[in-house]
DRENSEBA-84115 format. One record per residue (C-alpha): residue in three letters; y, x, z. Coordinates in steps of 0.001 Angstrom, whole numbers, padded with zeros to 6 digits, always signed. Each point is the difference from the previous one (the first is absolute). Example, Ala and Ser with C-alpha at 12.3 -4.5 7.8 and 13.67 -1.06 7.14 Angstrom:
// DRENSEBA-84115
ALA-004500+012300+007800 SER+003440+001370-000660 
END
This chain:
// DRENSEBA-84115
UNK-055337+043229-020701 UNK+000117+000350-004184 UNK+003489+001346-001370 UNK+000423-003575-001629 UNK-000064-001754+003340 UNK+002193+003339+001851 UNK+002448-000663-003269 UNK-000355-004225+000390 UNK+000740+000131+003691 UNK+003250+002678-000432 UNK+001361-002454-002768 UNK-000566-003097+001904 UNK+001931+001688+003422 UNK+002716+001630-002524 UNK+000576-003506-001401 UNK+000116-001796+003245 UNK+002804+003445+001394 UNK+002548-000673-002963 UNK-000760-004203-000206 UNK+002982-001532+001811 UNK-000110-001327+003362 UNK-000556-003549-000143 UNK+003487-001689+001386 UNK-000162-002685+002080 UNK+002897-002433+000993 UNK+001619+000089+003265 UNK-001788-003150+001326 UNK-003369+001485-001726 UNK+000201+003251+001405 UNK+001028-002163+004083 UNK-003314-001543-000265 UNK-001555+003025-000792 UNK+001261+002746+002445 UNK+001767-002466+002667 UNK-002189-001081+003209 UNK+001777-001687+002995 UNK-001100-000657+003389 UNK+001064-001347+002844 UNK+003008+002185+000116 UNK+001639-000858-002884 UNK-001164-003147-000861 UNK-001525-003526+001113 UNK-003127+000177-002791 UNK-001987+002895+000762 UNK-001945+001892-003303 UNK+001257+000952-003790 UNK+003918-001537-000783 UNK+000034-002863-002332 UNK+002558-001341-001717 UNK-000937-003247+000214 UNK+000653-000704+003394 UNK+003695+000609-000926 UNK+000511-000888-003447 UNK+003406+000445-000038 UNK+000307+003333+000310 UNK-002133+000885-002882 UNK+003074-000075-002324 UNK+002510+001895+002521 UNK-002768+002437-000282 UNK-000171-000143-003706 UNK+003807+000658+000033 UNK-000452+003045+002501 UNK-002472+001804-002506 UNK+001653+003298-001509 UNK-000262-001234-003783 UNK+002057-002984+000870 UNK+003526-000344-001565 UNK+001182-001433+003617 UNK+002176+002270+002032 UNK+001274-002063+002655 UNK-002203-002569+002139 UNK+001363-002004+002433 UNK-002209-001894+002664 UNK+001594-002991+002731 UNK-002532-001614+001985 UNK-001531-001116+003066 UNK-002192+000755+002083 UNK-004097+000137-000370 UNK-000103+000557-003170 UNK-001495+003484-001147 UNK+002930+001831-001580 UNK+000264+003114+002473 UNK-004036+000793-000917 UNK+001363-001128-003542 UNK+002562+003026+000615 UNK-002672+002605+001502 UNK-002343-000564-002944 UNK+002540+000862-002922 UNK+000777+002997+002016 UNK-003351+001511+000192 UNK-001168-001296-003833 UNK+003203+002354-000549 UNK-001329+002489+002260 UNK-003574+000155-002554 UNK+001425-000834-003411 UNK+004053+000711+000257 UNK+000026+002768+002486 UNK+004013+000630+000450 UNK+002455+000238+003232 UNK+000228-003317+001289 UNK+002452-001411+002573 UNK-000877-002495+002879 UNK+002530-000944+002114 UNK+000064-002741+003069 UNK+002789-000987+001789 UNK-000441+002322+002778 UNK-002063+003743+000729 UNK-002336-002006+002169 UNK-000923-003098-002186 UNK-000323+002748-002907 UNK-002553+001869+002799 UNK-001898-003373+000989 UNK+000076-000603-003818 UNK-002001+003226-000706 UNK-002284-000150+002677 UNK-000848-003289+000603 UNK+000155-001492-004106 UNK-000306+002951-002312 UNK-002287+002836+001764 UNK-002599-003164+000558 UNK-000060-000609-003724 UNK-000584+003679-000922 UNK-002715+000506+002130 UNK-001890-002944-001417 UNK-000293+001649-003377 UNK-001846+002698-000769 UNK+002252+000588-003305 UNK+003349+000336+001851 UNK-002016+002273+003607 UNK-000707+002447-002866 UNK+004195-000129-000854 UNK+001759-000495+003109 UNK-001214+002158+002975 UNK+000571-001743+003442 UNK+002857+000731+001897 UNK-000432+002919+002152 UNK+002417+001930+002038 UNK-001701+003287-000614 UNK+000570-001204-004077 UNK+003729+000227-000778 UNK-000680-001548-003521 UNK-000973-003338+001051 UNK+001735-002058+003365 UNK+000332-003049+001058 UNK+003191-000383-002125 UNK-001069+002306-002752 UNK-003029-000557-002401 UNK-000440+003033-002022 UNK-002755-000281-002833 UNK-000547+001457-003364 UNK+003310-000565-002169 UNK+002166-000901+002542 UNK+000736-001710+003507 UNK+001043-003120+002029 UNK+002602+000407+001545 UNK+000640-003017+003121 UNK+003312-000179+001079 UNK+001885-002155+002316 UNK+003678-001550-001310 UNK+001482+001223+003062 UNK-000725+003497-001024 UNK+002277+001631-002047 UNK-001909+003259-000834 UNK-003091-001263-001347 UNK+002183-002100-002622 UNK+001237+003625-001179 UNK-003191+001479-000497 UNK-002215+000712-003387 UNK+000200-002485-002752 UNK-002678-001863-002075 UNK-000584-003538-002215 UNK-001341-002056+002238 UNK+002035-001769+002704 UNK-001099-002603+002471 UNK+002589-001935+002288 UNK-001710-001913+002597 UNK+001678-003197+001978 UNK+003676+001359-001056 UNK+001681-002964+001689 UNK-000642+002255+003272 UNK+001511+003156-000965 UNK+002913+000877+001503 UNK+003896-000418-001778 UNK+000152+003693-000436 UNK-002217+003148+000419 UNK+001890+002830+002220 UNK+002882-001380-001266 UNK-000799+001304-003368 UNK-000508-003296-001838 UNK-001956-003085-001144 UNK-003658+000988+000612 UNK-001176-001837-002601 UNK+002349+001736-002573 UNK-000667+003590+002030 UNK-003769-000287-000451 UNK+000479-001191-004063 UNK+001134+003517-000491 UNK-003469+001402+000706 UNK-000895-001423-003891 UNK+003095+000445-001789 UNK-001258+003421-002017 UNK-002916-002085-000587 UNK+000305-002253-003499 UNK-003671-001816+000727 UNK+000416-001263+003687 UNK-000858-002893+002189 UNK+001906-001812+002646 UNK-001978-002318+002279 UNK+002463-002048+002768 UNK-002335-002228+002328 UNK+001886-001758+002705 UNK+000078-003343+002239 UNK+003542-001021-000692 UNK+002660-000390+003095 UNK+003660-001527-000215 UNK+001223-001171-003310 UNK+003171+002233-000646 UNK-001599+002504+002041 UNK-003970+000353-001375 UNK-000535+003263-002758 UNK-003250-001829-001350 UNK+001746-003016-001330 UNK+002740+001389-002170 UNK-002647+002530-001284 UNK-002119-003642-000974 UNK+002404-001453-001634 UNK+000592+003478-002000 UNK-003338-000343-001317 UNK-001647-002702-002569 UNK-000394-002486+003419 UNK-003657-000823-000536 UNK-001762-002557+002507 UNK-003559-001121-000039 UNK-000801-003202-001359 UNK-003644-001845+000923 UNK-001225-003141-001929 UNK-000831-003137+002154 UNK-003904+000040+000350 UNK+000737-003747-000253 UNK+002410-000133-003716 UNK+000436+003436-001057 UNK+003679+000125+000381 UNK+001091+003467+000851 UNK+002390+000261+002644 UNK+001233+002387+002706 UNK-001189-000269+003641 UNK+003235-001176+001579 UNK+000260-001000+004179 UNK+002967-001655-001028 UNK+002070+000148-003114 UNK+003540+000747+000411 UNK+001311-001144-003142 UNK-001368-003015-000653 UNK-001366-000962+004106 UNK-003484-000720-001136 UNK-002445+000813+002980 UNK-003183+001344-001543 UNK-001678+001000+003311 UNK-001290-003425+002459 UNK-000972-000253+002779 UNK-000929-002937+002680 UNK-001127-000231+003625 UNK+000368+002870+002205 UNK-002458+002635+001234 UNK-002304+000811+000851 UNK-000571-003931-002393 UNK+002609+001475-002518 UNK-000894-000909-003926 UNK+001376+002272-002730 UNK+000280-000159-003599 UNK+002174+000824-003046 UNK+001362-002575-002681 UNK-000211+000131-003064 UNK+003537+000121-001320 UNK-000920-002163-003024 UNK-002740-002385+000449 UNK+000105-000022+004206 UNK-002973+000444+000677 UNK-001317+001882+002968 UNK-001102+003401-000166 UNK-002446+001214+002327 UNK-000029+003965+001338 UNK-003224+000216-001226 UNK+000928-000122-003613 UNK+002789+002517+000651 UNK-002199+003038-000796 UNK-001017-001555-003891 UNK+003623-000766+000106 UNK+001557+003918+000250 UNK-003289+001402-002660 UNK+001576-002514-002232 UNK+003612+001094+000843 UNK+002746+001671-002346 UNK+003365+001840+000394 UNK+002455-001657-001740 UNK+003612+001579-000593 UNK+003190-001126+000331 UNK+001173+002924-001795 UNK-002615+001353-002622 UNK+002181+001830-001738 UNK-000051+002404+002776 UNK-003692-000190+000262 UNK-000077+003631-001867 UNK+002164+001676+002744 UNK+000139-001461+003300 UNK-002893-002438+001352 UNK+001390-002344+003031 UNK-002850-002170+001964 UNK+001258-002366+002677 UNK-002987-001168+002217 UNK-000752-002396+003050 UNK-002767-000001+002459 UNK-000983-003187-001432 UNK-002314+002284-001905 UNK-001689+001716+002380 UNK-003790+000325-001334 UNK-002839-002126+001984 UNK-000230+000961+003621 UNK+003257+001880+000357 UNK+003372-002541+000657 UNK-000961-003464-000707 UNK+001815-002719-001102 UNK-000485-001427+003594 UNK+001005+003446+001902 UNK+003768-000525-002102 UNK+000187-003117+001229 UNK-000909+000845+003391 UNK+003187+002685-000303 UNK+002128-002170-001173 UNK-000030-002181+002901 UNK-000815+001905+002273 UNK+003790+001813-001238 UNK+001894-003600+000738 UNK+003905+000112+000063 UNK+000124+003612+001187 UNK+001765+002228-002630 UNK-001375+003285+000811 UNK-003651-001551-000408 UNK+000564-002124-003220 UNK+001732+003349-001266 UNK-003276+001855+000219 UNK-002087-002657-001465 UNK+002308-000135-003048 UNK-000173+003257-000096 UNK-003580+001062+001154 UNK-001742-003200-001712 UNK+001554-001017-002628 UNK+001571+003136-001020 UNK+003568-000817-000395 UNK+003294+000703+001115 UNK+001520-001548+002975 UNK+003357-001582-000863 UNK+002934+000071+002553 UNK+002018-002774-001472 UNK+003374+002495-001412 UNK+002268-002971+001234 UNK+001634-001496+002986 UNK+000308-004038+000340 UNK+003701-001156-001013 UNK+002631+001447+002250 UNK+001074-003644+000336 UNK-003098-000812+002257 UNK+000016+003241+001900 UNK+003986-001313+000347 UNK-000818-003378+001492 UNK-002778+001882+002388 UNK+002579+001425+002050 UNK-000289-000097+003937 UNK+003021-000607+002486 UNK-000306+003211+001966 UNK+003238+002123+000263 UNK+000411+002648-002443 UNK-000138+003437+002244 UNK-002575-001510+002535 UNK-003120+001377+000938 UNK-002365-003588-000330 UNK-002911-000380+002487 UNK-002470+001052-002261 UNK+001177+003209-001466 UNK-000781+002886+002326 UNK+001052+003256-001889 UNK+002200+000775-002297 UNK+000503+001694-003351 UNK+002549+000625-002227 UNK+000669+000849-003835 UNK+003428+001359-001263 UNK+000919+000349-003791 UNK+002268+001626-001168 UNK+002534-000765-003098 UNK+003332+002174-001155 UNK+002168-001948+002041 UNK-001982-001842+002870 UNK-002917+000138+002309 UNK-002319-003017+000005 UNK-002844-000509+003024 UNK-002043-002680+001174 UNK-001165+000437+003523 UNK-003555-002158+000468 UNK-001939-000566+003520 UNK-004139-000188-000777 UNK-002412-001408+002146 UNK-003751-001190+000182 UNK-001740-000116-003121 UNK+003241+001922-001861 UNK+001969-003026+000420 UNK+003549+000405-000761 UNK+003338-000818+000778 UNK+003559+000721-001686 UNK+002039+001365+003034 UNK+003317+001375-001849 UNK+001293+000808-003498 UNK+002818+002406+000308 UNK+002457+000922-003176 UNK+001615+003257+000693 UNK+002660+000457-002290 UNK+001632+003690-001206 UNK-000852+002920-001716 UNK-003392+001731+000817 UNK+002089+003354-000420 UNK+002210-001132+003070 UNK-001560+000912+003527 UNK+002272-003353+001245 UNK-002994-001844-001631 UNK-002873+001524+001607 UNK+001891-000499+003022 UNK-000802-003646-000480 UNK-003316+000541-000781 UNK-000285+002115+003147 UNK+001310-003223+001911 UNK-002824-001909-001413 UNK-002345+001902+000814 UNK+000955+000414+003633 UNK+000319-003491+000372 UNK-001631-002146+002745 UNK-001163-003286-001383 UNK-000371-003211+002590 UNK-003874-000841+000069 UNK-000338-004121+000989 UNK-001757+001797+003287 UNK+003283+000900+001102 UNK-000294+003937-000269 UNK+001279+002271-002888 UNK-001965+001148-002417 UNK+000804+003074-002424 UNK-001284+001308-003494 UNK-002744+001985+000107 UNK-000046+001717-003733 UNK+002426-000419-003006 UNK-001009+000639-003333 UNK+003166+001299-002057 UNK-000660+000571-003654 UNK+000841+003071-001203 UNK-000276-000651-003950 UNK+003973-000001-000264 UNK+002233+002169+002262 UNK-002711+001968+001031 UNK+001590+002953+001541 UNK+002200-002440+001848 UNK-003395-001827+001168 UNK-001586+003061+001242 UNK+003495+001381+001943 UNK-000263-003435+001569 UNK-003625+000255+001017 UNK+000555+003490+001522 UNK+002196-000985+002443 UNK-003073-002475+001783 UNK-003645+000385+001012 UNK-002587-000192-003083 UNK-001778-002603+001699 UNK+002660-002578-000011 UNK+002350+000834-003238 UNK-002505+000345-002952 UNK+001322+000996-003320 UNK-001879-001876-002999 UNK-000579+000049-003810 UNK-002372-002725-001772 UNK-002754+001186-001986 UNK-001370-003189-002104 UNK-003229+001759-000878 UNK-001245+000122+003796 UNK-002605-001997+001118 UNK+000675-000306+003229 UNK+003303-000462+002274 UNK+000535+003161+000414 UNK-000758+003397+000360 UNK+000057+003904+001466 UNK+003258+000615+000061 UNK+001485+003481-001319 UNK+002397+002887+001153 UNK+003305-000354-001674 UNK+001464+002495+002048 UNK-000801+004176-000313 UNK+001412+002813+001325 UNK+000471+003740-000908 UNK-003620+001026-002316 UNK-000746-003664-000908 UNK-001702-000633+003560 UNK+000766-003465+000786 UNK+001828-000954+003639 UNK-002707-001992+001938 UNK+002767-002330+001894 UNK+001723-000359-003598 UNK+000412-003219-002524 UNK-003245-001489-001402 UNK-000090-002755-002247 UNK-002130-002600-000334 UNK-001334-001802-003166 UNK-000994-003538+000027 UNK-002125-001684-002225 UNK+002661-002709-000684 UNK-001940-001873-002503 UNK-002548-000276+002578 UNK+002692-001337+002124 UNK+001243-002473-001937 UNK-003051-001940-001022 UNK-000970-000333+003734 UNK+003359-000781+000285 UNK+000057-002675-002859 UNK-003406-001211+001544 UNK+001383-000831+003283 UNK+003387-001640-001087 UNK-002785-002914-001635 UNK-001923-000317+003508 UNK+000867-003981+000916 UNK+000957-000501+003707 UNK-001861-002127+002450 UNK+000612-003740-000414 UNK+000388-000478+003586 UNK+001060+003500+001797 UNK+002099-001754+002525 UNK-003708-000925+001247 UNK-001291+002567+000266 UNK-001504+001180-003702 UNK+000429+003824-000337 UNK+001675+001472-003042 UNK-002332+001471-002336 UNK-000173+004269+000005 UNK+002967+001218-001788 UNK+001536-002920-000071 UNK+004586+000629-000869 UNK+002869-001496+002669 UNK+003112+000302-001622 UNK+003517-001163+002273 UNK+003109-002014-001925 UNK+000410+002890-002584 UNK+001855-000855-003137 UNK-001034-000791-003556 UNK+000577+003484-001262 UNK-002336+001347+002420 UNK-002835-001902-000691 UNK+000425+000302-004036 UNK-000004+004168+000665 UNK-003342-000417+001899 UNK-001628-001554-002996 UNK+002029+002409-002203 UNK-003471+001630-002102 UNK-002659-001844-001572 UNK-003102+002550-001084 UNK-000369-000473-004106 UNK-002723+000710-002008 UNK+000986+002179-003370 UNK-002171+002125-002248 UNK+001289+003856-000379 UNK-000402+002157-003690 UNK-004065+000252+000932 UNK-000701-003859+000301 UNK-000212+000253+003557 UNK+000869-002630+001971 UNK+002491+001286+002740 UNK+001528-002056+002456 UNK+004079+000875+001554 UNK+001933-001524+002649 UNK+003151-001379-001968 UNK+003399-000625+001845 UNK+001820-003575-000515 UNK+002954+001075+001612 UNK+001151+001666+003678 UNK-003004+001052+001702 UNK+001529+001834+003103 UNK-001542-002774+002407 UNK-003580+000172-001724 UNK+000762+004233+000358 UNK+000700+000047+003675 UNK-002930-002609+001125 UNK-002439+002345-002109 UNK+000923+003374+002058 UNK+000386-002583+003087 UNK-003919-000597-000471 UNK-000911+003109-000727 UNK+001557+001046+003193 UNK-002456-002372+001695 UNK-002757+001831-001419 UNK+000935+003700+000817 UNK+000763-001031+003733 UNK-003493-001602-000227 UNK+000463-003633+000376 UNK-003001-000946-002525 UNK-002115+002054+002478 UNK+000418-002355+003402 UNK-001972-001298+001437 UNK+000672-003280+001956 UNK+000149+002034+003718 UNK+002474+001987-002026 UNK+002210-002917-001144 UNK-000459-001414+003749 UNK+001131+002767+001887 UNK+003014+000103-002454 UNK+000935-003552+000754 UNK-000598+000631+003657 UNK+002174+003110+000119 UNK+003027-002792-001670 UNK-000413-002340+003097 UNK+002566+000508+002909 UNK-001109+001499+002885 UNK-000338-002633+002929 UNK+002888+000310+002948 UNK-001570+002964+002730 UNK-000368-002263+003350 UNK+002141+000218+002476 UNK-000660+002877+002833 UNK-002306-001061+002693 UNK+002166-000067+003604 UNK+000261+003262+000715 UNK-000589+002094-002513 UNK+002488+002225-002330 UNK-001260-002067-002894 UNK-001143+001883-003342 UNK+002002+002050-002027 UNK+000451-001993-003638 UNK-000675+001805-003092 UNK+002462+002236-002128 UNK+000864-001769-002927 UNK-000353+001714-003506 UNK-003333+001452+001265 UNK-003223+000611-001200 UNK+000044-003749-000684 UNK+002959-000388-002402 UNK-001290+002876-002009 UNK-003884-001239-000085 UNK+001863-003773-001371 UNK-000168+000205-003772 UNK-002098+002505-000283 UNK-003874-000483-000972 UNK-001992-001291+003124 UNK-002866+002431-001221 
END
């Protein structure tokens, strides 16, 4: 080789060592380096954008050089946003390397997450096999829930692990389905807040929140939406043009964009147009979404926070069709629980518990003419709920049955000073008391909730004196989402070692409570029980108890406010005396710690059974010495009122 072509061929590779890499955008560099297969997704080969057009600006927003910090992602189901998720982290891994933080709602979704979404993706790219070893046990820099590579690490985490959300720091921070994390991380905190921290020394980060939303009042996802610039997808009408957003059924105005006729398997789907009516096919949906365009409510917080709200009316071609929601939908009926996943799951919304009761005037007029203090044929346990004020003791005692039907037994005012052992006396009177089932036999309480949220020493000097499985101190906790939960240790002795036969309290999740509550108090009763029709499940009885009574058990209404943020927070707000509301709340969660939501209908049979008389023992056959009747306040008296399980 001549020294010009040595010296030609040095300048040209010097040139090409100091030209700058050629930088690609994050849905550029996907459809480069990103190959899926039947793994991770439903199209096999190379990603494209275009099967999900929707995502390309989420991407867009995700990308380092974007002014965005916070981006905020409620949807349903089928729709690409967790590979959506996976992709920005490994175009971070290549062009952004940095700590990043992935947490789930638990250690083992973060472990199926790693093995069965991410580790799939990596090996399908030669680019990120060459950056991010495979987990080994033999390699302590890279495991299932730790991704080492050049720059940095992913760190997986579950939101029920509090050490992981103390570890490292970095700028990049993905949240996935947040509306199933739990209230509080080892009682530390918020995880959502805890796991912010990770980026606060960091002035360029990213925060990615991805969830299906739950309960209004209760879901993380939709306050953090309507934080953000609220941006929804609009598609034109193949037919006019007019943009619009895919809507199942618009709350606001009660237009019905998705039709349907027939049933299956001769079911016919379409969408209307909201403007000119016509009929949309499905098959026009996919030119309808490469068409599409956020629009947001809020662009003047386009620069900072991005919000996307999206339905699985979207779902590309051959995922969730139009026919498939339909399909759900009916399929869901009148059940609650069903129709609350389909909101939630398909059409990516909140599930509203209505925050009020009907009027106390027609819960008033719905009263039955059994005696106050009796035990009706129905009810076949009991529970009770005490709370406490400066100056009186309030408790409603309440018989369940099949189905968590339920029946107002007694209200008891105790009158006096909590500070006075004369009014515990009472309470102790109460508590011991045999109630008249319509059987004939006595039946007895079988747990008492006594809040302990005023006069709490008193409370827990009460509860000593009686067995921890029938006197059960209680506290609400309104960010719960469930009834209740592990109780803890309130009493310790010498070196902080807690006294296993001591006081534990229980939380409830009283806002829980009191939507289901709220929910029931609506249920309509049977236009013709005397023949027979059956109350519907949860269904209230309520004896000749006065006005005041009912107007405390409709006491709260839940209320929608924005806080200093913008987000939209929702609060149980008082009306006036709620001591009768109070007391049917611990009553209920009583139900649920003794296990009544758990029967089965042997168990509710057997319980009914044990109620029954015995028959009269026959007379002795000539001769004999007869038999020997039982001893009363046996085996059987103590088995009655307790769980048939």
């Amino acid at each position: 080789m001549r020294a010009v072509e040595v010296a030609d061929l040095v300048a040209r590779n010097w040139a090409a060592g100091i030209r700058p890499p050629v930088r690609l955008s994050i849905v550029e560099w996907a459809e480069k380096h990103i190959h899926l297969d039947s793994r991770t997704s439903r199209i096999y080969g190379n990603y494209r954008i275009r099967h999900t057009p929707y995502l390309r600006e989420i991407l867009e927003c995700l990308a380092p050089e974007s002014p965005v910090g916070e981006v905020a992602c409620m949807k349903g189901g089928q729709l690409g946003f967790t590979l959506m998720a996976h992709i920005w982290l490994l175009f971070l891994v290549d062009q952004a390397p940095a700590n990043i933080f992935c947490a789930m709602p638990t250690v083992d979704d973060a472990k199926d997450t790693s093995k069965t979404k991410f580790d799939p993706l990596v090996e399908g790219s030669e680019l990120l096999r060459s950056k991010i070893a495979p987990a080994r046990s033999r390699d302590s820099g890279n495991t299932i829930l730790m991704k080492e590579f050049p720059g940095g690490a992913i760190m997986f985490a579950g939101a029920n692990s509090g050490a992981r959300f103390r570890s490292r720091s970095g700028p990049w921070l993905l949240l996935d389905e947040v509306d199933g994390y739990p209230p509080s991380v080892s009682n530390e905190g918020d995880p959502v807040t805890l796991a912010k921290r990770f980026t606060t020394t960091f002035p360029r980060r990213k925060h990615l929140y991805i969830s299906t939303p739950t309960v209004l009042g209760q879901s993380r996802i939709a306050p953090l939406f309507e934080a953000g610039d609220r941006s929804r997808y609009f598609v034109p009408c193949p037919l006019c043009g007019e943009f619009q957003i895919l809507v199942f059924t618009d709350k606001k105005t009660g237009r019905k964009g998705l039709q349907w006729e027939g049933t299956a398997p001769d079911l016919r789907v379409w969408y209307e147009c909201e403007k000119c009516k016509g009929a949309i096919d499905e098959g026009q949906k996919t030119e309808m979404l490469e068409r599409g365009e956020w629009r947001a409510d809020a662009p003047e917080l386009s620069e900072s926070f991005r919000s996307f709200h999206l339905s699985s009316l979207y779902s590309p071609a051959g995922t969730l069709s139009w026919t498939d929601v339909v399909k759900r939908f009916v399929a869901a009926g009148s059940d609650k629980e069903k129709l609350c996943v389909f909101v939630n799951h398909t059409l990516g919304e909140c599930w509203e518990e209505r925050g009020e009761a009907p009027p106390w005037e027609q819960l008033f007029r719905r009263r039955e003419k059994y005696p106050i203090g009796q035990v009706p044929a129905g009810a076949v346990i009991l529970t009770a709920g005490v709370d406490v004020q400066g100056d009186r003791l309030e408790g409603e005692v309440v018989g369940w049955g099949p189905g968590m039907e339920s029946w107002s037994v007694d209200y008891v005012v105790i009158p006096g000073d909590v500070g006075d052992p004369k009014t515990w006396m009472e309470l102790d009177r109460v508590l011991s008391r045999p109630y008249r089932h319509a059987g004939g036999l006595d039946l007895r309480i079988r747990a008492m909730a006594v809040d302990s949220g005023f006069a709490t020493q008193e409370v827990y000097g009460w509860a000593r004196k009686h067995s921890s499985d029938l006197v059960f101190p209680v506290k609400g906790n309104d960010a719960m989402l469930t009834l209740t939960g592990q109780p803890s240790y309130v009493d310790f002795g010498r070196g902080g070692r807690r006294i296993a036969r001591g006081v534990r309290l229980w939380h409830l999740g009283v806002s829980v409570a009191k939507r289901e509550l709220y929910s029931w108090l609506r249920l309509e009763p049977p236009l013709h029980p005397e023949a027979g029709e059956q109350f519907p499940p949860g269904f209230l009885h309520f004896p000749e108890h006065s006005e005041a009574w009912f107007k405390m058990l409709v006491a709260e209404q839940l209320m929608a406010r924005r806080d200093r943020r913008n987000f939209l927070t929702y609060h149980w707000e008082r009306k006036g005396r709620n001591e009768a509301l109070d007391a049917r709340i611990m009553a209920r969660c009583m139900a649920a710690i003794v296990g009544l939501d758990r029967w089965t209908p042997e168990d509710w049979s057997r319980a009914a059974a044990a109620l029954r008389p015995a028959p009269a023992p026959a007379p002795p056959r000539e001769g004999g010495t007869g038999r020997r009747r039982p001893r009363e306040g046996g085996y059987f008296e103590r088995w009655r009122g307790r769980s048939p399980s």
